[in-house]
MITIRO-448612 format. One record per atom (N, C-alpha, C): atom name; x, y, z; residue in three letters; residue number from 1. Coordinates in steps of 0.02 Angstrom, whole numbers. Atoms other than C-alpha are relative to their C-alpha. Example, Ala and Ser with C-alpha at 12.3 -4.5 7.8 and 13.67 -1.06 7.14 Angstrom:
2
<at=N | x=45 | y=-59 | z=0 | aa=ALA | i=1>
<at=CA | x=615 | y=-225 | z=390 | aa=ALA | i=1>
<at=C | x=45 | y=60 | z=0 | aa=ALA | i=1>
<at=N | x=-42 | y=-59 | z=-3 | aa=SER | i=2>
<at=CA | x=684 | y=-53 | z=357 | aa=SER | i=2>
<at=C | x=-39 | y=55 | z=37 | aa=SER | i=2>
REM end
This chain:
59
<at=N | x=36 | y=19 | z=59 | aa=UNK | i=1>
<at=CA | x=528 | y=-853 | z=1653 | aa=UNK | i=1>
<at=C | x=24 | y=44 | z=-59 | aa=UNK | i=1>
<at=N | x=-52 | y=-60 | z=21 | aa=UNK | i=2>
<at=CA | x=611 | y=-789 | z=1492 | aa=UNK | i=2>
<at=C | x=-82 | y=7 | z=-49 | aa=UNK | i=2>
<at=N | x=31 | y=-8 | z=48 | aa=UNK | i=3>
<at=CA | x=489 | y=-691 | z=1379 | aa=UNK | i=3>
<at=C | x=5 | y=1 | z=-63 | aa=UNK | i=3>
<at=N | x=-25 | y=5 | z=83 | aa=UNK | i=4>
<at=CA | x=469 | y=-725 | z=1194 | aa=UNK | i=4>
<at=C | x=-62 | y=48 | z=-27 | aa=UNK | i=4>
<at=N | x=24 | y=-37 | z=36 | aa=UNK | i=5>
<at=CA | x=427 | y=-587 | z=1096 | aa=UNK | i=5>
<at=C | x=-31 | y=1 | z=-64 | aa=UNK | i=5>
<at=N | x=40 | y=35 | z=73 | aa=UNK | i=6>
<at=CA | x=314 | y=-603 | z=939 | aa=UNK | i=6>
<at=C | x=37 | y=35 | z=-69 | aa=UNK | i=6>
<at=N | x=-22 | y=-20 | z=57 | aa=UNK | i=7>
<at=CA | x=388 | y=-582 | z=780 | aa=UNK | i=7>
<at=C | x=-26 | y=53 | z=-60 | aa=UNK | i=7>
<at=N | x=29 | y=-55 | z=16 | aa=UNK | i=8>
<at=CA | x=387 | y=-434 | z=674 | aa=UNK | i=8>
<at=C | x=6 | y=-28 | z=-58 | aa=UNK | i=8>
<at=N | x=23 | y=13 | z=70 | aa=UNK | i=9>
<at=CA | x=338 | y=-435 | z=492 | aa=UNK | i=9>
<at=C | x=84 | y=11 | z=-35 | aa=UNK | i=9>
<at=N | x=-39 | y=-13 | z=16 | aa=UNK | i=10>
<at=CA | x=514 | y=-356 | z=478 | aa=UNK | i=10>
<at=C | x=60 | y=-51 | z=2 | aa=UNK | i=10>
<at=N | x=-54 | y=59 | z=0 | aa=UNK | i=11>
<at=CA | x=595 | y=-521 | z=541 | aa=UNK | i=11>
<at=C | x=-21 | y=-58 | z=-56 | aa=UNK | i=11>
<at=N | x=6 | y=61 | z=56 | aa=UNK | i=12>
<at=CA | x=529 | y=-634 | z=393 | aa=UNK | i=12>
<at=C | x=47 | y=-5 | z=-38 | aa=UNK | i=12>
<at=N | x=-24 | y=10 | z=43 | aa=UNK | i=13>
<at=CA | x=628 | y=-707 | z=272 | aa=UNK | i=13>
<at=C | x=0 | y=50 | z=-72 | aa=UNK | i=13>
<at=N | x=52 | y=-11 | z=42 | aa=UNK | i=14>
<at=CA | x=643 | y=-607 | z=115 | aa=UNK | i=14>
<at=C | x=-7 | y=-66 | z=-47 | aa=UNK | i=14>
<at=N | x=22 | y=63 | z=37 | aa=UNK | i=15>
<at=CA | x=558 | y=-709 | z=-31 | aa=UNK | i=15>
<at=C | x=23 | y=53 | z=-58 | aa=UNK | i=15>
<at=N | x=-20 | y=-32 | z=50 | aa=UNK | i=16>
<at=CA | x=646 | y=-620 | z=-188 | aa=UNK | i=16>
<at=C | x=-32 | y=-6 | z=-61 | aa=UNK | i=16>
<at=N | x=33 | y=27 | z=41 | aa=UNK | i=17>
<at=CA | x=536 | y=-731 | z=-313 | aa=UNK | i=17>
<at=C | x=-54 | y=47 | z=3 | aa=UNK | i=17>
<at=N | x=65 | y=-32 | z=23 | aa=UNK | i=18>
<at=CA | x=374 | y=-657 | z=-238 | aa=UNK | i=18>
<at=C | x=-8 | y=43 | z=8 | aa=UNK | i=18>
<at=N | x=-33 | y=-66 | z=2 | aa=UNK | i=19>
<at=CA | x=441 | y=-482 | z=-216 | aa=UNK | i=19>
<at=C | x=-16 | y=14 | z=-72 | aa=UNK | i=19>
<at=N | x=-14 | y=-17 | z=84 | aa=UNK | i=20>
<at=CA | x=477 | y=-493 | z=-406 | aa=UNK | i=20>
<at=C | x=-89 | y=4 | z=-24 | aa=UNK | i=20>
<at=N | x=40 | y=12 | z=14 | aa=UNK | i=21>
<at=CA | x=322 | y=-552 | z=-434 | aa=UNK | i=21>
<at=C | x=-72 | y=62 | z=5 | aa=UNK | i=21>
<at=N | x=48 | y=-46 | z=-20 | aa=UNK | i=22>
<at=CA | x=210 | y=-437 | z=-347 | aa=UNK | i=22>
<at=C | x=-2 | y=48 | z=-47 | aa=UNK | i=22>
<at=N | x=-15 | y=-64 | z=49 | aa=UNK | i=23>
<at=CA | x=299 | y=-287 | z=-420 | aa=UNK | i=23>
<at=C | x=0 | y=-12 | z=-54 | aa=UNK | i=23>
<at=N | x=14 | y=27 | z=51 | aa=UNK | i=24>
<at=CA | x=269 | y=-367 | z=-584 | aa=UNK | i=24>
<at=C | x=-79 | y=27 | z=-13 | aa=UNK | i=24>
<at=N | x=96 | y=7 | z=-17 | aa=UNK | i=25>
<at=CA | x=67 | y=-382 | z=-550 | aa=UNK | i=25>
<at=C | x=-10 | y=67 | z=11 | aa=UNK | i=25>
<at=N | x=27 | y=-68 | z=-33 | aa=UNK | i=26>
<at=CA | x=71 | y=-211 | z=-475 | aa=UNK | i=26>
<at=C | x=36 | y=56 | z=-71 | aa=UNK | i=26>
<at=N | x=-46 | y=-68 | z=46 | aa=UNK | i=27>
<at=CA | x=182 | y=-114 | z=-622 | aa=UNK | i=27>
<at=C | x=-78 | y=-11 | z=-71 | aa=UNK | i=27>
<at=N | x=28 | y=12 | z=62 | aa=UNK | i=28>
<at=CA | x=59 | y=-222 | z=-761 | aa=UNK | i=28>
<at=C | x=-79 | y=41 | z=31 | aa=UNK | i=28>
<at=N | x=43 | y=-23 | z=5 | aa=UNK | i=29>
<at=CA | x=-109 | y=-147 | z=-669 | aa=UNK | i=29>
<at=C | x=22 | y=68 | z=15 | aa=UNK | i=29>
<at=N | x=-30 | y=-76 | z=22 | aa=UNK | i=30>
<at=CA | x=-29 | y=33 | z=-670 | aa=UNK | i=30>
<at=C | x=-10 | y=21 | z=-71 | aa=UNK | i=30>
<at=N | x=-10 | y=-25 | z=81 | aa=UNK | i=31>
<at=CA | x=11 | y=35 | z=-856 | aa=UNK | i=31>
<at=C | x=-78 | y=-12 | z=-21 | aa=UNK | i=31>
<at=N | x=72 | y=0 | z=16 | aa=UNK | i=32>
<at=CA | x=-182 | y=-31 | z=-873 | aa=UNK | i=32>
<at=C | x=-59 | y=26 | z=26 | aa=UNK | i=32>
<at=N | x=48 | y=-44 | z=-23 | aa=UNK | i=33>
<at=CA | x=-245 | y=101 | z=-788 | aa=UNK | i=33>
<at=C | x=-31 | y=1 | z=59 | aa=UNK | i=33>
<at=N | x=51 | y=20 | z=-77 | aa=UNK | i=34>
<at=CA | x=-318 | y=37 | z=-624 | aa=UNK | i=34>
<at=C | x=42 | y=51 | z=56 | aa=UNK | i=34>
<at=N | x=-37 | y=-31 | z=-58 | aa=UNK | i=35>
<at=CA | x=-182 | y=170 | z=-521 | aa=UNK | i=35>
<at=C | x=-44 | y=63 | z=6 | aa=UNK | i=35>
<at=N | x=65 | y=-67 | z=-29 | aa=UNK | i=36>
<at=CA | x=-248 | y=314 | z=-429 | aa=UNK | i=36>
<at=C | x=51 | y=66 | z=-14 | aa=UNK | i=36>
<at=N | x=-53 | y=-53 | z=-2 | aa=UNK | i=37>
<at=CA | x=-143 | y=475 | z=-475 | aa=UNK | i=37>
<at=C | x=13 | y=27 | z=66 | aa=UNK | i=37>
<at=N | x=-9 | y=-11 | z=-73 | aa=UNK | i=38>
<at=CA | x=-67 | y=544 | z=-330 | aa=UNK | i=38>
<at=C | x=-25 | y=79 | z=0 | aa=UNK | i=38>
<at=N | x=41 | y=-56 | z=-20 | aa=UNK | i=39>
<at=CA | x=-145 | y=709 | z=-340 | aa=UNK | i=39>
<at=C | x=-75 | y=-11 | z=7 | aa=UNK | i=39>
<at=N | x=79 | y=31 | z=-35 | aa=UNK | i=40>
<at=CA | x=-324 | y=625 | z=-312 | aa=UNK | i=40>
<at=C | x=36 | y=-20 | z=66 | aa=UNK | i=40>
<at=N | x=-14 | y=0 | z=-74 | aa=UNK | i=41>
<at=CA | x=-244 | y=551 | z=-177 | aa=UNK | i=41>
<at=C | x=0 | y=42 | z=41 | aa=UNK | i=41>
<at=N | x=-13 | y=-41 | z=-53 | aa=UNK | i=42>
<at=CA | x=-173 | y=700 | z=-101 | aa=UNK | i=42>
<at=C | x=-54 | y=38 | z=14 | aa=UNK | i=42>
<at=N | x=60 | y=-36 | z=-3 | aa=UNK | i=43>
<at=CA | x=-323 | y=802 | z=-126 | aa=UNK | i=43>
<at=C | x=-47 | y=-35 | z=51 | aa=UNK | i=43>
<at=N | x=41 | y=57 | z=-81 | aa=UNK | i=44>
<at=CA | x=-426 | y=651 | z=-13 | aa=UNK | i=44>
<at=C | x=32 | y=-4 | z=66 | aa=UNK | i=44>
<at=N | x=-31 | y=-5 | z=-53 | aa=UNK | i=45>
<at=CA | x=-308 | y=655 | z=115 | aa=UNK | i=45>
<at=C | x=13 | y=49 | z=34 | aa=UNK | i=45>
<at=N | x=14 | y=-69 | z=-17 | aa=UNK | i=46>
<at=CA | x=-302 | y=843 | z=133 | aa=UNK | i=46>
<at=C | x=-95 | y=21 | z=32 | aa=UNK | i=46>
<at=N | x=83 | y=17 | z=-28 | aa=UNK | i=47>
<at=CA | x=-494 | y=820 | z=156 | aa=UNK | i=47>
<at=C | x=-17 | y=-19 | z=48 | aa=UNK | i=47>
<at=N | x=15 | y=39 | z=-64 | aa=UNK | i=48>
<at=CA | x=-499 | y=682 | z=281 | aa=UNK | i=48>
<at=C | x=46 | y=27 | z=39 | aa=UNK | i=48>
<at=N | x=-52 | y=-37 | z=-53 | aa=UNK | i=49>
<at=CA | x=-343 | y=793 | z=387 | aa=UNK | i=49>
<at=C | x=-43 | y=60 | z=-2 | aa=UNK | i=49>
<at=N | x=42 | y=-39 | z=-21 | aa=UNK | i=50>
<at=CA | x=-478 | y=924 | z=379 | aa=UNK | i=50>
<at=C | x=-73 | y=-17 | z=42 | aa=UNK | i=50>
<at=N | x=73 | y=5 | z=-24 | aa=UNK | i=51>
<at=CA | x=-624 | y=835 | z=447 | aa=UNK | i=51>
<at=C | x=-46 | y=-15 | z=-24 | aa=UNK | i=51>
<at=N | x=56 | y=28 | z=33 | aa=UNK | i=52>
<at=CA | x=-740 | y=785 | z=292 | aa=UNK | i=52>
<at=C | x=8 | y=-57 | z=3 | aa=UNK | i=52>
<at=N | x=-9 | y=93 | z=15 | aa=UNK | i=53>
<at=CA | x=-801 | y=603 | z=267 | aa=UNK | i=53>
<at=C | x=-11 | y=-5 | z=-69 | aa=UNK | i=53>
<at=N | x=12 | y=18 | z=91 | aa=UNK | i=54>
<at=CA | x=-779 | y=581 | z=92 | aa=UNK | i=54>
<at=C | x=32 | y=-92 | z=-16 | aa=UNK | i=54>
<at=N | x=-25 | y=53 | z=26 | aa=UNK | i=55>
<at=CA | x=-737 | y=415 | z=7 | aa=UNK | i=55>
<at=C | x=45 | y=5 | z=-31 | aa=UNK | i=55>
<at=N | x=-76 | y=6 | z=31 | aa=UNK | i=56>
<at=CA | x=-572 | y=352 | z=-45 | aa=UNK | i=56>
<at=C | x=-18 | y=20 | z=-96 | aa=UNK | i=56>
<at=N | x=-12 | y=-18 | z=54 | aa=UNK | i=57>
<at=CA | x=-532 | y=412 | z=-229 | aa=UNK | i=57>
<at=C | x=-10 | y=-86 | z=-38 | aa=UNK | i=57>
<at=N | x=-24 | y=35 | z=41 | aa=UNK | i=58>
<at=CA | x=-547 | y=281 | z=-373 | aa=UNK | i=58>
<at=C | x=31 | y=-13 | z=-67 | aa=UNK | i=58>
<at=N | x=-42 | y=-22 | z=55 | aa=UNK | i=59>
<at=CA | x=-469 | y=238 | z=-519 | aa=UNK | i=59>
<at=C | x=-67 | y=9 | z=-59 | aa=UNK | i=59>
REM end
């Protein structure tokens, strides 16, 4: 019996249109402020690798 293995996210097609696209959507809510600086980040993640339950950072 031959086994078929399930496909990884890494075997899709790319789609170059909605690639563009995304990173489009994602650069325009950056410049309008909705990003999280990455030192809030790191600071939450240094937290939760210590053991507090704090909530994710927002923008």
């Amino acid at each position: 019996m031959t086994r078929v293995s399930p496909m990884s996210i890494l075997d899709l097609p790319q789609d170059d249109a909605s690639e563009a696209i995304a990173d489009a959507e994602a650069d325009a809510e950056i410049e309008a402020g909705f990003g999280i600086p990455h030192e809030r980040v790191r600071e939450w993640l240094l937290k939760l690798a210590a053991g507090e339950q704090v909530p994710p950072p927002v923008a």
